[in-house]
ZALUM-225937 format. One record per atom (N, C-alpha, C): residue in one letter; x, y, z. Coordinates in steps of 0.001 Angstrom, whole numbers, plus 500000, padded with zeros to 6 digits. Layout:
<atoms>
aXYZ/...
</atoms>
This chain:
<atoms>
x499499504107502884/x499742504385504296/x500945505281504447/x501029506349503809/x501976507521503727/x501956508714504594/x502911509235504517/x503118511059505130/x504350511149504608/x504637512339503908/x505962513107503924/x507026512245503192/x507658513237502655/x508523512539501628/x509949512793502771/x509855513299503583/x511079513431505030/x510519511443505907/x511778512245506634/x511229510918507582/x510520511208508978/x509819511996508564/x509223512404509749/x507463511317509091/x507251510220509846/x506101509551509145/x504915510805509651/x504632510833510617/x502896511802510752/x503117512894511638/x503257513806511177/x502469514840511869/x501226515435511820/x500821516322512818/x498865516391512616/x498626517408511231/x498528516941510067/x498187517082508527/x497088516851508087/x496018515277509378/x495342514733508450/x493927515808508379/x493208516065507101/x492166516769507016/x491166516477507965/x489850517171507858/x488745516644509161/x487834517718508368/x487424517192507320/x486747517821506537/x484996517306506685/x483801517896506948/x482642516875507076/x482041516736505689/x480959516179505917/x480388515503504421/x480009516101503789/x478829517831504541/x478844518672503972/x479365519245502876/x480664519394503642/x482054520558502978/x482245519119501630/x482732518337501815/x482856517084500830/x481899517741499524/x480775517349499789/x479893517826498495/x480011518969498209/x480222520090498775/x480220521448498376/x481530521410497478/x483029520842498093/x484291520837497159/x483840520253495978/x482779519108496079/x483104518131494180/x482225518919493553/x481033519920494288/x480160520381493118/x481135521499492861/x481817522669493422/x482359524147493432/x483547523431492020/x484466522257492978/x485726522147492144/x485554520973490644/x484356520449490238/x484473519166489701/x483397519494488752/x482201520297489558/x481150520779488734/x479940519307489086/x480028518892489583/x479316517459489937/x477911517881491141/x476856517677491135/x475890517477492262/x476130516399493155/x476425516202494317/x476776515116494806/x475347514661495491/x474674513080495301/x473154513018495713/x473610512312496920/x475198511504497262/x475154510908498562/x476406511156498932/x477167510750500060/x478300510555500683/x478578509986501647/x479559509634501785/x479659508951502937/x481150508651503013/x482046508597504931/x483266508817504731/x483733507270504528/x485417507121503910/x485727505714503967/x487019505941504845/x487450504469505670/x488697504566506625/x489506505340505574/x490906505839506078/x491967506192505389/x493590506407507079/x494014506608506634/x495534506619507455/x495725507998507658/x496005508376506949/x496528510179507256/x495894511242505884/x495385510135505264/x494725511360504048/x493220511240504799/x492062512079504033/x490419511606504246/x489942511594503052/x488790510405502757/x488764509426501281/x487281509707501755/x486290509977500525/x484523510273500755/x484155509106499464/x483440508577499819/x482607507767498857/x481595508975498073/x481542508830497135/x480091510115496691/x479482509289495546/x478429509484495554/x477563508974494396/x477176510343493658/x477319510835492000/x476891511986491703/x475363511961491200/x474416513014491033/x473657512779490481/x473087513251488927/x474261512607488491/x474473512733486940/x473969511677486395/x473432511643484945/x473072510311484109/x474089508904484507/x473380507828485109/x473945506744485684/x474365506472486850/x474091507717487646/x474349507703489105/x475853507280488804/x477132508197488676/x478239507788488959/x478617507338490585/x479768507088490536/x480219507073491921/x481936507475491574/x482557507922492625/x483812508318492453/x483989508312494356/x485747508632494190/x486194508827495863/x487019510215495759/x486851510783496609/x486778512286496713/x488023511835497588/x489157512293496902/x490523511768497870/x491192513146498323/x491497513450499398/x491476514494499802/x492670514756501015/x494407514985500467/x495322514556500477/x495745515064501684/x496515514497503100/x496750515216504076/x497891516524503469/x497687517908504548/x498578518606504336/x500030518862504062/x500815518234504309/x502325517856504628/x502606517326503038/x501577516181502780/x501808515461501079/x501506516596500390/x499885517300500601/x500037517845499246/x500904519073499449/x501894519909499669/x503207520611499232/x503794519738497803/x503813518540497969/x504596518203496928/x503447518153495727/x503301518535495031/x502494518801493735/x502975517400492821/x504105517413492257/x504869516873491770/x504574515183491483/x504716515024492939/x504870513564494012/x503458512661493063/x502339514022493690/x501073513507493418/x500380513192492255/x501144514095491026/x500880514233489620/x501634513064489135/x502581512377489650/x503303510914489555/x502880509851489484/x502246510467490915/x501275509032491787/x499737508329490539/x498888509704490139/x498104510203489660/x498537509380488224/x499140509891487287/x499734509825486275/x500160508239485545/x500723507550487052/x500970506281487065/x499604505497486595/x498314506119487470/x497202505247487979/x496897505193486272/x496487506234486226/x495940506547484738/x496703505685483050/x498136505611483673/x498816504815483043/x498555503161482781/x498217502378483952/x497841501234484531/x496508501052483672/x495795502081483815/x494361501865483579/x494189501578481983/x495182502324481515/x494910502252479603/x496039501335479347/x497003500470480633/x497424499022480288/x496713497778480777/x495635498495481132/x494210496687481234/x494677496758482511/x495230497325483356/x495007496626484993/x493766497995485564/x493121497014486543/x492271497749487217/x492425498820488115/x492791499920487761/x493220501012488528/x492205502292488141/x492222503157489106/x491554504245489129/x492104505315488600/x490896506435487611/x491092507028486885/x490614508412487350/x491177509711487283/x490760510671487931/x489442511124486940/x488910512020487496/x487506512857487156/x488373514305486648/x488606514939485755/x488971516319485779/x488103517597486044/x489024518543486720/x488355519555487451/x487554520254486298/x486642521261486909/x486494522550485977/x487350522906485000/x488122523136485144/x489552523934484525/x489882522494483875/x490129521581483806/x490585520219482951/x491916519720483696/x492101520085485187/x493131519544485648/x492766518266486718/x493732517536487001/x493465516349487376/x493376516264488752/x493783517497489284/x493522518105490995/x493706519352491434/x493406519858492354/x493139521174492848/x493504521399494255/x494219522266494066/x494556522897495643/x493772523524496495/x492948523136497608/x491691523774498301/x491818524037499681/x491488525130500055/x491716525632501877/x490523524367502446/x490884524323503345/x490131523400504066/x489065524072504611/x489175525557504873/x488264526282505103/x488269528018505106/x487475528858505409/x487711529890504556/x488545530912505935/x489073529707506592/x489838531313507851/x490878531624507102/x491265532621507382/x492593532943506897/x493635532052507201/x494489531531506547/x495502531011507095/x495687529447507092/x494274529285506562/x493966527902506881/x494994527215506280/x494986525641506200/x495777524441505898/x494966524467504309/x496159523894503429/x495390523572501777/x496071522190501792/x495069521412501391/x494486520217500825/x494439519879499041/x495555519049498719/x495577518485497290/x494281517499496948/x493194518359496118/x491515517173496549/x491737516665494444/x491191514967494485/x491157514922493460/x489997514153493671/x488997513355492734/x488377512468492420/x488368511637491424/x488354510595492260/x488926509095491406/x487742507918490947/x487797508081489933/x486620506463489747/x486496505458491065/x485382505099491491/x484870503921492498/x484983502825491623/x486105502026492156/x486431501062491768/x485332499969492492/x484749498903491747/x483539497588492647/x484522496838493337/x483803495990494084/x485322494741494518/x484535494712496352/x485440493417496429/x485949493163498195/x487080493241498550/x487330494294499485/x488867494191500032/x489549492708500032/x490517491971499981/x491154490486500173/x491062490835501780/x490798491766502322/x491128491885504286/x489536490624504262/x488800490816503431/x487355491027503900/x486977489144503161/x487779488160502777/x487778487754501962/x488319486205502985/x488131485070502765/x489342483958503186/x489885483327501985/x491428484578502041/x492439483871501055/x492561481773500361/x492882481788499459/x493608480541499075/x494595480694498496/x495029479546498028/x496104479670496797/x496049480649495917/x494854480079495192/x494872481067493780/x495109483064494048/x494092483009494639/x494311484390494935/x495798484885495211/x496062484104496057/x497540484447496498/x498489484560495851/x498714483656494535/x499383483313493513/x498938484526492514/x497651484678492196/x497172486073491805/x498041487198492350/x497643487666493101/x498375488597493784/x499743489171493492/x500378487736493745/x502076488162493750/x501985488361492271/x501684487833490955/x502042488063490308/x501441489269489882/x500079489732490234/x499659491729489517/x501150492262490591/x501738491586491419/x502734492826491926/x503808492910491316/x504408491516490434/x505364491948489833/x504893492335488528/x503884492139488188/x503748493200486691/x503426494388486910/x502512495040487463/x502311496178488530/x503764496979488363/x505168496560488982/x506425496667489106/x507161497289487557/x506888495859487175/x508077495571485616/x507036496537484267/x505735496638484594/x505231497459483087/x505865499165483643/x505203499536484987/x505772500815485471/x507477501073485052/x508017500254485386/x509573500546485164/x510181500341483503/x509616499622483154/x509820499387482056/x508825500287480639/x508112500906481080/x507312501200480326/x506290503082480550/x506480503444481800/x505933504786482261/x507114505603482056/x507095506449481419/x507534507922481541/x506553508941481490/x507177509918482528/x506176511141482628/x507633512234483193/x507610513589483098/x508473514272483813/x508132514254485211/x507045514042485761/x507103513989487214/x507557512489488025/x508169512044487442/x508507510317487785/x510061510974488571/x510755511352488158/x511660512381489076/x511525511971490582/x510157512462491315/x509813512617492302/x509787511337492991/x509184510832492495/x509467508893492548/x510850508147493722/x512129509399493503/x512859509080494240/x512959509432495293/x512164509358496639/x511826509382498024/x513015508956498890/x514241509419499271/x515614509390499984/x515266508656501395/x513923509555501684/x513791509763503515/x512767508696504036/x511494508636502344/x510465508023503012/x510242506944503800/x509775507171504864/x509824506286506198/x508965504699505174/x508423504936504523/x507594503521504069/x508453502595502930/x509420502977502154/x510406502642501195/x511105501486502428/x511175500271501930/x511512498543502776/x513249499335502834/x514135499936502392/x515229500262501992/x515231501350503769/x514559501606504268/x514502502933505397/x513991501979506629/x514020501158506879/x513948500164508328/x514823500892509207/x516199501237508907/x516602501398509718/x515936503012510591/x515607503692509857/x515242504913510069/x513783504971511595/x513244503515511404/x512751502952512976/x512673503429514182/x514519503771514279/x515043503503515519/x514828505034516108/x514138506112515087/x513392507292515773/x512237506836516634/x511333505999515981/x509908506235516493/x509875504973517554/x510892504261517454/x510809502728518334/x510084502946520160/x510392504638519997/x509637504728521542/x508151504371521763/x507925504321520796/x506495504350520754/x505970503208521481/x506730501887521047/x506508500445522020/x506214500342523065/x506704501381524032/x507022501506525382/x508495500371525443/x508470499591526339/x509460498894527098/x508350497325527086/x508847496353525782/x508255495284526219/x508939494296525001/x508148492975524981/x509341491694524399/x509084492133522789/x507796493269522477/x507691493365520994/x509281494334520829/x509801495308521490/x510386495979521234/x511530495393521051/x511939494399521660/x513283493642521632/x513538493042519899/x512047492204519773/x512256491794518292/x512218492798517410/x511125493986517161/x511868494881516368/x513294495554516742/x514316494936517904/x515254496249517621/x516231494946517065/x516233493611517021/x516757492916516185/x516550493058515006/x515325492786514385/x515069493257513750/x515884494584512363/x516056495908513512/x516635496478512876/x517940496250512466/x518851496045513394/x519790495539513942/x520148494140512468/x519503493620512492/x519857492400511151/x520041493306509794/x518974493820509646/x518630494960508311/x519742495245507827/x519758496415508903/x521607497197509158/x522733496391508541/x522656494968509038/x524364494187508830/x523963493287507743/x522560492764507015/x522506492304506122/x521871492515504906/x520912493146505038/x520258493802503842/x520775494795503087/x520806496110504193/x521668497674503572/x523018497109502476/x523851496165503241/x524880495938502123/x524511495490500882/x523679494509500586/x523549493572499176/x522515494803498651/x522127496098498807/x520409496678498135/x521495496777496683/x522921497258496732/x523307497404494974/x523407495976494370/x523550494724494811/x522949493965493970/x521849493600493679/x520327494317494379/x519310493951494080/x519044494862492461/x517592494067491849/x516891495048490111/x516618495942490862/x516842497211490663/x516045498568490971/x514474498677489562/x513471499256490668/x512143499336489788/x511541499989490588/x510226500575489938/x509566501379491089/x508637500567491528/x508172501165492581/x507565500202493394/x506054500447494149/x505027500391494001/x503323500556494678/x503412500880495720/x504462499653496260/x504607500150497786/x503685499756498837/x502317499486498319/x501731499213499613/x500598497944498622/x500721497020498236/x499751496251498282/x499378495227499465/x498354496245500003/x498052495591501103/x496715494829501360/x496009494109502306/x495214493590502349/x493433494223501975/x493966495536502363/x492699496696501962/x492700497328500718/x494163497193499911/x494191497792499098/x494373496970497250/x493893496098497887/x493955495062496775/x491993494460496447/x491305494709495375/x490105494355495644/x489849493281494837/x488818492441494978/x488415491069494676/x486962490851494182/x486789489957493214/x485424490208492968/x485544488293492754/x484789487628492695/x484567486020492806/x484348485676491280/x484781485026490594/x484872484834488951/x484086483454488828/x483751482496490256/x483160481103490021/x482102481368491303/x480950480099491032/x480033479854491727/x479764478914492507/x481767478375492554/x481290477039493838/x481644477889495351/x481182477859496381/x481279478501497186/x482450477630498766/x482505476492497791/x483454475578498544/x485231476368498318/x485506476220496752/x486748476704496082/x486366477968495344/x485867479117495995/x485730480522494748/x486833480620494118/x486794481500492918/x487964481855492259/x487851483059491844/x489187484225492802/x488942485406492473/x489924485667491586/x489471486764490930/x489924487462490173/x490292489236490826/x491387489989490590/x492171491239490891/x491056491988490580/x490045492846490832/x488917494007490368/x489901495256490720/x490711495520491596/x490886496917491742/x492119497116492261/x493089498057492166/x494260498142492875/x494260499547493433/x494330499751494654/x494400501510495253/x495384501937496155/x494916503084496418/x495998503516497082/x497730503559496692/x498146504721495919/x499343504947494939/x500276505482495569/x500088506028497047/x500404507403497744/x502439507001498230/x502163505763498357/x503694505131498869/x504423504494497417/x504175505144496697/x504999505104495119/x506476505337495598/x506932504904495030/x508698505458495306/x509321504084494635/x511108504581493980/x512093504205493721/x512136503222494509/x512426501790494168/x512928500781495074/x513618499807494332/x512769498421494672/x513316496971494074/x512719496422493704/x512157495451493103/x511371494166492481/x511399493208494201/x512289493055494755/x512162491927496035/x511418492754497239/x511270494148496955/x510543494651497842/x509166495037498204/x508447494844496741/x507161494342496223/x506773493134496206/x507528492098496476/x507299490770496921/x506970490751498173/x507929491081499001/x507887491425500499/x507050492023501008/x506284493128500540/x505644493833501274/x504054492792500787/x503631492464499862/x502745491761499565/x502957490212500262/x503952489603500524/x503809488565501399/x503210488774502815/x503814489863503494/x503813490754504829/x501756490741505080/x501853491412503794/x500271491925503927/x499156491055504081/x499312489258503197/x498825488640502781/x498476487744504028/x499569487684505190/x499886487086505955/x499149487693507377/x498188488627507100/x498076489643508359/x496665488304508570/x495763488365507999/x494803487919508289/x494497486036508052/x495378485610507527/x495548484474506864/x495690483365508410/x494750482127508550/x494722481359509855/x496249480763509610/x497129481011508375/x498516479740508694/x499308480484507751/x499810481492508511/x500513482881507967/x501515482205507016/x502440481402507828/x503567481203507475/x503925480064505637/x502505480005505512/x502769478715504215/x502034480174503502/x501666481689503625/x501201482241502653/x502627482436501650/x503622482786502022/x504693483225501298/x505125482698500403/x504648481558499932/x505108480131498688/x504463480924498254/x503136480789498241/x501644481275496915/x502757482441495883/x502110483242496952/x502959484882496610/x504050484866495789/x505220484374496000/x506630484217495671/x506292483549494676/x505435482722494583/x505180482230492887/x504389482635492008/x503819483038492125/x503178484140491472/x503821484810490941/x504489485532491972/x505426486829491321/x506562486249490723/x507106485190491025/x508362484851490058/x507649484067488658/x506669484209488261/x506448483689487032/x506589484441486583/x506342486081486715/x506834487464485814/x507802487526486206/x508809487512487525/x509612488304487545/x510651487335488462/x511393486668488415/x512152485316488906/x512980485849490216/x513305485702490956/x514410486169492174/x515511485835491397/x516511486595492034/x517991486098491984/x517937485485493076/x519147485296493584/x520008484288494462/x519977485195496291/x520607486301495565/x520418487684496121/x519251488169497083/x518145488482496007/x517172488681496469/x515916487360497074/x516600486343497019/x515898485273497715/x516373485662499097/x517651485721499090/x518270485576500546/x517982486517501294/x517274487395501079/x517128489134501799/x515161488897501817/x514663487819501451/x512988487984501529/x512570487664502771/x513204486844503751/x512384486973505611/x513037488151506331/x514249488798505804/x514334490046506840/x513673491313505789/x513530491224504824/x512556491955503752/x510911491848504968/x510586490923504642/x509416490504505580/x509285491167506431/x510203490859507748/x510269491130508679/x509962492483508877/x511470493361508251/x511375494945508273/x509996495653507989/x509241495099507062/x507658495718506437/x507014495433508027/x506988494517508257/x506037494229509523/x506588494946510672/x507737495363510933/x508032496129512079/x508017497638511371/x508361497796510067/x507536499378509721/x505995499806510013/x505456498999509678/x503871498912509972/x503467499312511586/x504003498352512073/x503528497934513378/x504547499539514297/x505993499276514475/x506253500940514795/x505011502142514049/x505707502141512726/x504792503644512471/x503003504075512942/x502515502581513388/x500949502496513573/x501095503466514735/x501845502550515963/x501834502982517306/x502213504078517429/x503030504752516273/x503794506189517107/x501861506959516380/x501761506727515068/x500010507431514445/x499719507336515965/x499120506426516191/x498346506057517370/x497994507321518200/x499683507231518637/x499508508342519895/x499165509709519388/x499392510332518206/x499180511794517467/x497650511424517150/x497088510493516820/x495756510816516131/x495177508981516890/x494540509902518544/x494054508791519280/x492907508183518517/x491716509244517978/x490569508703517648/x490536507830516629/x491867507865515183/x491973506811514629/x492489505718515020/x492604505352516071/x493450503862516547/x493009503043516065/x491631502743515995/x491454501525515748/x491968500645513943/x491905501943513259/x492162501885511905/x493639501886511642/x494328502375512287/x495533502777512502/x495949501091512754/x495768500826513601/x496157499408514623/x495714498266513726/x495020498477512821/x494113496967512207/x495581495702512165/x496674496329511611/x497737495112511377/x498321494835512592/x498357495498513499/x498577495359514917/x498023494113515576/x496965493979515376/x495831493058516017/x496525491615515730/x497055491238514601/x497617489771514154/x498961489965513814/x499421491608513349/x501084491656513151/x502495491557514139/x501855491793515094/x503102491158516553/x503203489542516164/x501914488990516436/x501691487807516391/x502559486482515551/x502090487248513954/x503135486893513167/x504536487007513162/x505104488182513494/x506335488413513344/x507300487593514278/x506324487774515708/x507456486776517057/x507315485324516265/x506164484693515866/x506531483435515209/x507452483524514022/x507340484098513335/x508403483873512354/x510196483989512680/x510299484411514159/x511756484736514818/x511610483636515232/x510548483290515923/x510674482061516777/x510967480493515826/x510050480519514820/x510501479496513755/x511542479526513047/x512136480763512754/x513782481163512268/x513742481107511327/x514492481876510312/x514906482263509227/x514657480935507834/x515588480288508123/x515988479087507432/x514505477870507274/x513825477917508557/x512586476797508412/x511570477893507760/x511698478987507965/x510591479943506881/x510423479821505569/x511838480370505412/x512524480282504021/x512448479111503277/x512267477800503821/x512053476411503077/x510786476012502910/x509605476570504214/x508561476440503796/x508165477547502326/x508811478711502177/x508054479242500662/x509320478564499812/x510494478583499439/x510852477953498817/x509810476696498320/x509621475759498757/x509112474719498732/x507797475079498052/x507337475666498404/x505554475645498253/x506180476490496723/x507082477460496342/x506802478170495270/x507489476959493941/x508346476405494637/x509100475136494008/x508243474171493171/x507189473914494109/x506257472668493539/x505034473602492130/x505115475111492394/x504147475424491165/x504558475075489696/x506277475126490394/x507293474769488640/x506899473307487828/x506377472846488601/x505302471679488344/x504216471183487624/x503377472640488179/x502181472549487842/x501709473848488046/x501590474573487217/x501740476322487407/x500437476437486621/x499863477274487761/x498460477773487112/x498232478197485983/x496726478421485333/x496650478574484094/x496695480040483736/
</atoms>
C-alpha cells in the first residue's frame, strides 16, 4: 500500500491500463501468449491475473508499477531481489518471469502518445492461497503469522545482500511506523469529527513517546505491510470445526524499507485485528508467535499499543486523503476503514495498560505450552 519514496503518499500515478493492452505488454515484453486475464484490486499500482498459454497453462500477475514508484529503478530491483531471495529460503514468495532480454522488469509507456507516463511492468509467479481477509482467523494462524513476520524480518537482515538494498532506506516514506508524525499533512482529509481528535492524539503521543526511544529499538528491514490481503492461506486439516492453516503466500514487497523488528509486530497485529469479531485478544496470538523468533525487549514492549495505534491511523488518514484523488477506488481504498475507526476508538477507550495486559497475558501463557 505504497507511493513515493517522498512524503507525498498519492498523487494521480496510478496506471489505467485495459486488459487488452495487459496481454499485448506480457506477449511484446515477456514473449508469453496470454489465453486469459483478468484485473486484481491494488492501491496505487494495477496487478492483472493472466493465465499463459504455454505447456501447463501457467499463471503469473502482471504487476504494473504506479508512475511516481517506478522513477526509482533501484527501490524496485530491492523489492524484487528480496522476493526472489525468500523464495530460494523456503518461504512462499513470488518469483519474477524474465523479460525477453533476461531482465527482471521493463520500463513501458503506458501508451504510444508522445509524452506519455512509463510504467515499471514485471511478472510474478501466481501464488494459490486465501487471503486471511477472506478466512475466520484463530489462534494458530495468528501465532503463525507473527512468527513468518519475525523471520520474514531477521533472515532479510541478517542474511540478504544485494547493492540495491541501499535504497531500502526510505527517510520520507509516509508508510515506515517511524513517519506517524508526518500525518499531520494529510489529517485534513477527516474533515472535522471525534475520529480526528483520536488520530491527532494519537500523533501527539508518537511525537513525546515513541520518536525518543526508536535508538533503543533492533534496527532490521522491514515488509512493511503484512496485511490481511497480503498474507495467503491454504487449510493443512480436514476438520472444518478447528482448520489448520498453514502461510501459502506472502505479497506485496512495495513498502520494504529500513525500520525495526517491533514494527513488524505492530503492523501485523494492526492488520490481524481489522476483521477479527474480538480485535483486542488478537495481539497475544501475534506477539507470540513472533517472540518465539524474535523476543521484545523491555523497550519495545512498551512502544507496541502506540506502535498499533500509529499503523491504524496511517492507514485510515492515508485511505481518506487516496479516497478523495482516486474517487472510483474508494471502496478498495476504504476496506480497513469499514472496522479500523472502530477498533482504534476502542482501544483509546479501553487504554493503554488494560490492552497491553490482555496480549501480555495471552502471549505469556504460550511460554507454557507453545505450539508445535
Amino acid at each position: 500500500m505504497s507511493s513515493g519514496n517522498d512524503c507525498q503518499p498519492q498523487t494521480l500515478t496510478k496506471p489505467t491500463i485495459g486488459e487488452k493492452e495487459a496481454a499485448e505488454l506480457v506477449d511484446r515484453v515477456f514473449g508469453l501468449k496470454v489465453s486469459w486475464v483478468r484485473p486484481l484490486p491494488s492501491y496505487d499500482d494495477q496487478n492483472f491475473h493472466v493465465r499463459v498459454s504455454a505447456e501447463g497453462a501457467d499463471e503469473y500477475v502482471l504487476k504494473i508499477t504506479n508512475s511516481e514508484d517506478s522513477q526509482e529503478p533501484d527501490l524496485i530491483e530491492a523489492q524484487t531481489q528480496a522476493m526472489m531471495f525468500l523464495s530460494a529460503e523456503g518461504f512462499p514468495s513470488a518469483t519474477p518471469y524474465l523479460t525477453k532480454d533476461g531482465n527482471i522488469m521493463s520500463l513501458e509507456s503506458g501508451d504510444t502518445r508522445p509524452g506519455s507516463k512509463k510504467y515499471m511492468v514485471r511478472l510474478l509467479t501466481y501464488l494459490p492461497g486465501t487471503p486471511v481477509a477472506k478466512i475466520a482467523t484463530n489462534a494458530q494462524i495468528l501465532y503463525e503469522i507473527g512468527k513468518l513476520a519475525a523471520r520474514v524480518d531477521k533472515v532479510l537482515s541478517e542474511k540478504f545482500q544485494h547493492p540495491s538494498v541501499k535504497s531500502l532506506h526510505r527517510g520520507q516514506f509516509i508508510w515506515n511506523l517511524a513517519n506517524v508524525p508526518l500525518l499531520d499533512q494529510y489529517i485534513y482529509a477527516l474533515g472535522q469529527n471525534k475520529y480526528r481528535a483520536v488520530v491527532e492524539q494519537v500523533i501527539e503521543q508518537f511525537k513525546g513517546k515513541v520518536i525518543p526511544k526508536l535508538s533503543s529499538f533492533r534496527a532490521c528491514i522491514n515488509h512493511g505491510d503484512l496485511n490481511d490481503h497480503n498474507i495467503l492461506v491454504d487449510s493443512s486439516s480436514a476438520s472444518l470445526e478447528n482448520p489448520q492453516y498453514r502461510v501459502s503466500g506472502i505479497l506485496d514487497f512495495s513498502d520494504m524499507s529500513y525500520g525495526y523488528y517491533v514494527f513488524e509486530v505492530a503492523i501485523a497485529i494492526m492488520y490481524m485485528m481489522i476483521e477479527s469479531p474480538d480485535p483486542l485478544s488478537v495481539g497475544g496470538h501475534v506477539l507470540a508467535g513472533f517472540e518465539s523468533v524474535v523476543p521484545l525487549t523491555v523497550e519495545e514492549r512498551g512502544a507496541l499499543f502506540l506502535l498499533v495505534s500509529g499503523r491504524f491511523a496511517q492507514s485510515l488518514v492515508i485511505a481518506a486523503h487516496t479516497a478523495l484523488l482516486y474517487p472510483e477506488n474508494k471502496e478498495y481504498l476504504t476496506i480497513t476503514a469499514k472496522t479500523g475507526w472502530k477498533h482504534l476508538m476502542t482501544m483509546f477507550e479501553v487504554g493503554q495498560e488494560a490492552v497491553e495486559k490482555t496480549w501480555f497475558e495471552t502471549a505469556q501463557a504460550y511460554m507454557h505450552h507453545a505450539p508445535a
